[in-house]
ChimeraX commands (.cxc) that place a marker at each C-alpha (Angstrom):
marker #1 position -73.53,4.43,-38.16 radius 0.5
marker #1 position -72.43,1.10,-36.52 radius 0.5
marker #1 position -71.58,-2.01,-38.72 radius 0.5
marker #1 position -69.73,-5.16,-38.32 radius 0.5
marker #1 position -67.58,-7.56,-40.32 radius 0.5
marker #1 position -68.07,-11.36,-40.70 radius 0.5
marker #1 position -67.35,-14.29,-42.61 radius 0.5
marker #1 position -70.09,-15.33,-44.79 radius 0.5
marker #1 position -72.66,-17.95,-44.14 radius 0.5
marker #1 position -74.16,-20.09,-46.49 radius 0.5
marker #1 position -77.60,-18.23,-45.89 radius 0.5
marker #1 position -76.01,-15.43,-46.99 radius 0.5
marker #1 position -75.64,-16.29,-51.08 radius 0.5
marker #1 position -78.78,-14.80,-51.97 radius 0.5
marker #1 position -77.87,-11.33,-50.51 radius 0.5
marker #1 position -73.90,-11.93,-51.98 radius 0.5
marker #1 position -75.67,-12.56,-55.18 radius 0.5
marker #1 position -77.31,-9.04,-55.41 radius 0.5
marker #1 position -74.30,-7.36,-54.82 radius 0.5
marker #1 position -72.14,-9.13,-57.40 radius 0.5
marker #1 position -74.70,-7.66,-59.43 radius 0.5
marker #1 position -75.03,-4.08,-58.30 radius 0.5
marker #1 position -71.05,-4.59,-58.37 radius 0.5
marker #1 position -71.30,-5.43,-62.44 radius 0.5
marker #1 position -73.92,-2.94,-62.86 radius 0.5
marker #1 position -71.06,-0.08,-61.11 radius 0.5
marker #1 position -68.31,-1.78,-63.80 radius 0.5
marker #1 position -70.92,-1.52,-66.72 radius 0.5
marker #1 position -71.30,-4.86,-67.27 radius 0.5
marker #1 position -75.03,-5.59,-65.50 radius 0.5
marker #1 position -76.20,-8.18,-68.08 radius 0.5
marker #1 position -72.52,-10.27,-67.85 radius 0.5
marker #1 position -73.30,-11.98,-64.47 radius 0.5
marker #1 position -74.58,-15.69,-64.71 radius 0.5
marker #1 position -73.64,-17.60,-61.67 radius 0.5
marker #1 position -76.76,-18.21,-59.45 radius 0.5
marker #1 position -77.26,-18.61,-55.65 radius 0.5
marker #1 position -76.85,-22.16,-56.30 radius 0.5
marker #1 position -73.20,-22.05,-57.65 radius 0.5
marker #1 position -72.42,-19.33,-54.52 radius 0.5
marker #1 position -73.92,-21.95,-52.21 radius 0.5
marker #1 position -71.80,-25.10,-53.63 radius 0.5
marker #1 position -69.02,-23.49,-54.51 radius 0.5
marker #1 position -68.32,-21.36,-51.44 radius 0.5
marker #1 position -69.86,-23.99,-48.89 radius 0.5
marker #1 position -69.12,-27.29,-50.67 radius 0.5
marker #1 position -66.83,-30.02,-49.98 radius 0.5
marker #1 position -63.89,-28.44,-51.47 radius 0.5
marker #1 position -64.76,-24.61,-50.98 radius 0.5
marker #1 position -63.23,-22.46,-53.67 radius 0.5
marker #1 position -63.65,-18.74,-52.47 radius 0.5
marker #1 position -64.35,-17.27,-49.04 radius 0.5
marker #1 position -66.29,-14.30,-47.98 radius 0.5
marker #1 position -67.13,-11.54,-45.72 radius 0.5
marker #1 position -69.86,-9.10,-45.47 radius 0.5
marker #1 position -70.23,-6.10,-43.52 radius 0.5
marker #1 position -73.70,-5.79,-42.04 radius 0.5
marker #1 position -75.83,-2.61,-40.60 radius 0.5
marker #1 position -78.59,-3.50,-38.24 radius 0.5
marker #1 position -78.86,-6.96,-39.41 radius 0.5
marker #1 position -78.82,-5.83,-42.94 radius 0.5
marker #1 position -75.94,-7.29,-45.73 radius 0.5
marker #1 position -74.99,-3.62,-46.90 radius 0.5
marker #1 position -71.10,-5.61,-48.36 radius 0.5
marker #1 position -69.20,-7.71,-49.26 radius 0.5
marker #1 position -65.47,-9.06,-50.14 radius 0.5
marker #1 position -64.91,-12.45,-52.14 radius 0.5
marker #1 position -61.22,-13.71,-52.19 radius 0.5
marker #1 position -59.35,-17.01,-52.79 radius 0.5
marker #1 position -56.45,-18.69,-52.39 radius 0.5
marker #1 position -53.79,-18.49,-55.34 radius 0.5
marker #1 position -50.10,-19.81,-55.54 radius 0.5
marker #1 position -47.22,-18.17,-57.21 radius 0.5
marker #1 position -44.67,-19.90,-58.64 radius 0.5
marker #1 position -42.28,-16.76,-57.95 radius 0.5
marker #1 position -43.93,-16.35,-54.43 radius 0.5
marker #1 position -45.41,-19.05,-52.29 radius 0.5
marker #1 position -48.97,-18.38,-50.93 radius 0.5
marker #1 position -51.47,-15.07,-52.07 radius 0.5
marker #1 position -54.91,-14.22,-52.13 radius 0.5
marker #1 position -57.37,-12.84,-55.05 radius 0.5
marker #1 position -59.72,-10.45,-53.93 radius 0.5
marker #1 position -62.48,-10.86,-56.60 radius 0.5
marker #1 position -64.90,-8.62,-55.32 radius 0.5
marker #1 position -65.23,-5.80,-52.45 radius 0.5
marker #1 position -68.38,-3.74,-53.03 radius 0.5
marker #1 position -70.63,-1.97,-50.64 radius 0.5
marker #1 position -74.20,-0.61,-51.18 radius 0.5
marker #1 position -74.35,2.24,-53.07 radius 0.5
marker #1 position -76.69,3.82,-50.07 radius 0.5
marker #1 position -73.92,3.14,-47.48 radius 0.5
marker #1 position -70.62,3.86,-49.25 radius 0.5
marker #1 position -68.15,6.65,-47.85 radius 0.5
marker #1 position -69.28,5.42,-44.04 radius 0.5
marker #1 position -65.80,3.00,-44.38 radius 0.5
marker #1 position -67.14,-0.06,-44.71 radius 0.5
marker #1 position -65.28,-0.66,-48.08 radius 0.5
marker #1 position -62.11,0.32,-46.07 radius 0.5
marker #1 position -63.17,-2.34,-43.12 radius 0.5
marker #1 position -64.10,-5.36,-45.61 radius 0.5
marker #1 position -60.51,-4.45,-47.34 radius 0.5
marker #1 position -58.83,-4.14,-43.91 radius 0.5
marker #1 position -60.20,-7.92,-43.05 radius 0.5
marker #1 position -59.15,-9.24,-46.10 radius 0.5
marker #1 position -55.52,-7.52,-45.61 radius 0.5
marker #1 position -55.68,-8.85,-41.74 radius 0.5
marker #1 position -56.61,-12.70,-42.75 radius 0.5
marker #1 position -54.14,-12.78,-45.73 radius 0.5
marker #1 position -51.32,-11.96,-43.41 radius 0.5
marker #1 position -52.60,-14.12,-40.73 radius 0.5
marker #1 position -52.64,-16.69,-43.43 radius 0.5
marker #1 position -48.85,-15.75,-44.04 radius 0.5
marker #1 position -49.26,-14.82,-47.59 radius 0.5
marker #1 position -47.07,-13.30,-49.28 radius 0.5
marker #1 position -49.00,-11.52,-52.26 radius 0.5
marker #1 position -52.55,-9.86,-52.28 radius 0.5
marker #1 position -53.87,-9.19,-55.50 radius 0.5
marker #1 position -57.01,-7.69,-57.18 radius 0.5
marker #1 position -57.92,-6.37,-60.55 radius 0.5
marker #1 position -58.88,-2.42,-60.58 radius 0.5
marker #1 position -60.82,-1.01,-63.73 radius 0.5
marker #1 position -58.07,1.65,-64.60 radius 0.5
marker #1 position -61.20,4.42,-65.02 radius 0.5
marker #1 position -61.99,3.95,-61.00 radius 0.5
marker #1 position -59.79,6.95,-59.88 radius 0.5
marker #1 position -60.76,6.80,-56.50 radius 0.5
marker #1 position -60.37,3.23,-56.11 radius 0.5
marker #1 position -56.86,3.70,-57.41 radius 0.5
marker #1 position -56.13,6.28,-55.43 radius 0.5
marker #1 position -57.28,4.47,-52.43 radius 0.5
marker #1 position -54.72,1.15,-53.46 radius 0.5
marker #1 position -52.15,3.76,-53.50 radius 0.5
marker #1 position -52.34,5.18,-50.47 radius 0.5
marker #1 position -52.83,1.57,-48.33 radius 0.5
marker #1 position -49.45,0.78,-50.44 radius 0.5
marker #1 position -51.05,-1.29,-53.32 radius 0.5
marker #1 position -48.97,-1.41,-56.28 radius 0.5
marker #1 position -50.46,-0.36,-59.89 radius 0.5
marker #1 position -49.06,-2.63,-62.44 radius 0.5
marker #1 position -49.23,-0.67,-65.48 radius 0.5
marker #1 position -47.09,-3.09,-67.46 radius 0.5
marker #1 position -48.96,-6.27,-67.06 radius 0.5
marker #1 position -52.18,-6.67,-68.98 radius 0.5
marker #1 position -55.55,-8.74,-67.47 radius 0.5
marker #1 position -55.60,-12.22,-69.94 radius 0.5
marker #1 position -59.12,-13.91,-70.07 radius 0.5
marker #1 position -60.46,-16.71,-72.30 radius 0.5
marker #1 position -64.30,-17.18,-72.50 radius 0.5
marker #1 position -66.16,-20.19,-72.47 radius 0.5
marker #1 position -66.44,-19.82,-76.62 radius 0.5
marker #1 position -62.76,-19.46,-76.99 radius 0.5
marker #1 position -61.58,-22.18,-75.20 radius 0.5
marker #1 position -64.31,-24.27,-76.63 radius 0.5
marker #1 position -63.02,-23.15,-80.42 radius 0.5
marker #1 position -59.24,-23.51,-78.62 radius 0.5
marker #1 position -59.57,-27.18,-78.23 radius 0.5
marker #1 position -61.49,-27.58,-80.90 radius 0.5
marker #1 position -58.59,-26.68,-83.42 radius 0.5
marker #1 position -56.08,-28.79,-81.63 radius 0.5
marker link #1:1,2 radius 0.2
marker link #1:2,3 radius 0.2
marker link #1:3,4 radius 0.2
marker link #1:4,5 radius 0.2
marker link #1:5,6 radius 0.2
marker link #1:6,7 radius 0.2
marker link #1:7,8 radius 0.2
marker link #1:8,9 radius 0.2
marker link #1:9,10 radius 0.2
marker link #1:10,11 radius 0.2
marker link #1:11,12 radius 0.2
marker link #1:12,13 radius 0.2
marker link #1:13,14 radius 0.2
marker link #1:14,15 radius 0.2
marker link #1:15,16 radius 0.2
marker link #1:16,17 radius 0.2
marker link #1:17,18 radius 0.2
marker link #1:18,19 radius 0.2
marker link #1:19,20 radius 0.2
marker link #1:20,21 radius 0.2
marker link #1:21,22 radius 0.2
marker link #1:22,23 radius 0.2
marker link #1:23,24 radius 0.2
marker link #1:24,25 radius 0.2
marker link #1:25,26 radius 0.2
marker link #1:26,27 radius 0.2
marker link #1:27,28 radius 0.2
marker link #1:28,29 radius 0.2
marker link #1:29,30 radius 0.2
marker link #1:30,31 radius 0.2
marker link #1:31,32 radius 0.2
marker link #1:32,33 radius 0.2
marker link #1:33,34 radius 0.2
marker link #1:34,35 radius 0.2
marker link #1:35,36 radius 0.2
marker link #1:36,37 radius 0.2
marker link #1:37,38 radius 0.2
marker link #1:38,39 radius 0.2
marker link #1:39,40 radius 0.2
marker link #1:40,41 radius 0.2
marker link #1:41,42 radius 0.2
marker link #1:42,43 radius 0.2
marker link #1:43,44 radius 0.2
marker link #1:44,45 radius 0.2
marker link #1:45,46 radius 0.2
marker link #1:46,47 radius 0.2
marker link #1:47,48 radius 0.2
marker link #1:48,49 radius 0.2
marker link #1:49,50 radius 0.2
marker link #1:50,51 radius 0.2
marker link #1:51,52 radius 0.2
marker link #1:52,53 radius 0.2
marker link #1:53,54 radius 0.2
marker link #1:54,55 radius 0.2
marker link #1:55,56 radius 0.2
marker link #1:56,57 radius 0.2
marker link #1:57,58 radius 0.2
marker link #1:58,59 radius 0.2
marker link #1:59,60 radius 0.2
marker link #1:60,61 radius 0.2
marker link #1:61,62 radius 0.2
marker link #1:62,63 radius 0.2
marker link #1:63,64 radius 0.2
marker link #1:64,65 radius 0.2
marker link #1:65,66 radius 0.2
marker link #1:66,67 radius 0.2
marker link #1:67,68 radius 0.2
marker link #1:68,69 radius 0.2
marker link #1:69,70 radius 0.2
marker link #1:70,71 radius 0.2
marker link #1:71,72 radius 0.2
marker link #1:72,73 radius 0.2
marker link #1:73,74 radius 0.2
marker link #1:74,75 radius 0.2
marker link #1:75,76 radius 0.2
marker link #1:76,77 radius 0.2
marker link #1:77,78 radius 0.2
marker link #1:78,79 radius 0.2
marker link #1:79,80 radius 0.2
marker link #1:80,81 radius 0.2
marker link #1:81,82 radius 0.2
marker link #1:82,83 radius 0.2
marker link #1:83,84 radius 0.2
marker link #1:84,85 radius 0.2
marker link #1:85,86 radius 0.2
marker link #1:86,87 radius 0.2
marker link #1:87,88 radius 0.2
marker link #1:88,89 radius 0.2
marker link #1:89,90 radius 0.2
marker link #1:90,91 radius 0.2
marker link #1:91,92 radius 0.2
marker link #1:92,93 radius 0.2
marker link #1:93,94 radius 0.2
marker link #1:94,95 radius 0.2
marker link #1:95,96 radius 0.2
marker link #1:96,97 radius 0.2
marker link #1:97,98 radius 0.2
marker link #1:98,99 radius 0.2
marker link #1:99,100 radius 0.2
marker link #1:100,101 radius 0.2
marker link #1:101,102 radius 0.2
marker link #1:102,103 radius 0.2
marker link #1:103,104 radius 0.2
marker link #1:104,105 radius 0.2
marker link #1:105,106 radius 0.2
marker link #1:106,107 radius 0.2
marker link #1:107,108 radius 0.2
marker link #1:108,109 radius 0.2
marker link #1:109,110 radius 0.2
marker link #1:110,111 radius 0.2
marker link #1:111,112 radius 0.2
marker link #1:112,113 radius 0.2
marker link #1:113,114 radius 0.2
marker link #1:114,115 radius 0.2
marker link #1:115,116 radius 0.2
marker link #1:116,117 radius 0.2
marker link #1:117,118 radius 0.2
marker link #1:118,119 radius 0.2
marker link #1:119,120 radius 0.2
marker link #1:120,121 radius 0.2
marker link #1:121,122 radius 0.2
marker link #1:122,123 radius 0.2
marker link #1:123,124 radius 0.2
marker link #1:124,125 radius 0.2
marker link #1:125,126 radius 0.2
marker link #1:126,127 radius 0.2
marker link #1:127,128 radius 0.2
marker link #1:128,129 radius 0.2
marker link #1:129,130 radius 0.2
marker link #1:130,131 radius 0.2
marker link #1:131,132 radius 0.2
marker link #1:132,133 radius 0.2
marker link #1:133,134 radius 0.2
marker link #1:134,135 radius 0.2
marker link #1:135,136 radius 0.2
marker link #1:136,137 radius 0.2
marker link #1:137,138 radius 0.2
marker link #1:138,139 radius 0.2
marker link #1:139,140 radius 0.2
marker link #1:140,141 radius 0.2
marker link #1:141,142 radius 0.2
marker link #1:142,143 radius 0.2
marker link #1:143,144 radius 0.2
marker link #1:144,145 radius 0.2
marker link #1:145,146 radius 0.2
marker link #1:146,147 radius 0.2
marker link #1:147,148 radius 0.2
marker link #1:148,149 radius 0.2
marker link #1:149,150 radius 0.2
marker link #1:150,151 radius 0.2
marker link #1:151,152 radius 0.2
marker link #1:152,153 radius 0.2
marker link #1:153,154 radius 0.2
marker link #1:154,155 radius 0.2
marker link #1:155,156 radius 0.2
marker link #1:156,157 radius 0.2
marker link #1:157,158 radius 0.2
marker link #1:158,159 radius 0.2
view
C-alpha cells in the first residue's frame, strides 16, 4: 500500500483531532482529551505556532500523525518533544508509524538538535522495543512530573 508523509495543514485539525483521540483511547485514557479543533487550529497555525505536525496519508485519506515541538535544555542546547505519533488502527504494521518517526528523526537533525525526546507508557512492549532498536534510550530512573489545572490552581492558591 502506497502512502506519503507531509507537514500538516491547517485543514487538517479536524482529522488530527480524531486521532489524538483514538491515540487516548489506545493509552486508556478516551474521556481525558479536551482540546478542540479550535485550539489545534490556533495553536499550531497561529501567530506564534507552538507544535508542528505531520501526517501520513493513503489515497487522500489522514490514516497518521506525529505532533512535536521545540524544547531547550539547559544541559543541551536545542531538542524536540514528540507528543504524539499514532497511526490508524486499520493501517498499522504497513510502516507508516516507522515513516512519521523517521520524518520527525530527519527534521530534528536537520534542525541540528541535539536531543529527541518522547514519553512511552512503560506497558507498550512493542513500542519499547521499537525505541530500542532505532537507538532510543529508556530512562528508567527519571519519573514523568505533571501538575493539573486543579493543582496548580490550589498551588498558588496557598502561596
Amino acid at each position: 500500500m502506497n502512502f506519503s508523509i507531509r507537514e500538516g495543514k491547517i485543514e487538517d485539525m479536524p482529522l488530527v483531532l480524531n486521532l489524538i483521540k483514538e491515540l487516548a483511547h489506545f493509552e486508556k485514557e478516551a474521556d481525558a482529551v479536551e482540546i478542540s479543533i479550535a485550539d489545534l487550529e490556533k495553536d499550531g497555525f497561529g501567530n506564534y505556532p507552538l507544535f508542528k505536525t505531520f501526517v501520513a496519508e493513503v489515497e487522500g485519506e489522514i490514516v497518521g500523525m506525529a505532533l512535536f515541538y521545540p524544547r531547550y535544555s539547559t544541559w543541551k542546547g536545542p531538542t524536540i518533544h514528540l507528543e504524539d505519533l499514532i497511526v490508524k488502527k486499520s493501517k498499522r504494521g504497513l510502516n507508516i508509524g516507522s515513516a512519521l518517526y523517521k520524518k520527525v528523526i530527519e527534521y530534528g537533525y536537520n534542525l541540528g538538535v541535539k536531543r529527541i525526546e518522547w514519553v512511552v507508557l512503560d506497558w507498550n512492549t512493542p513500542a519499547i522495543e521499537f525505541y530500542k532498536k532505532t537507538g532510543g534510550h529508556i530512562l528508567e530512573d527519571w519519573k514523568t512530573v505533571q501538575m493539573n489545572e486543579q493543582a496548580i490552581k490550589n498551588y498558588l492558591e496557598t502561596l
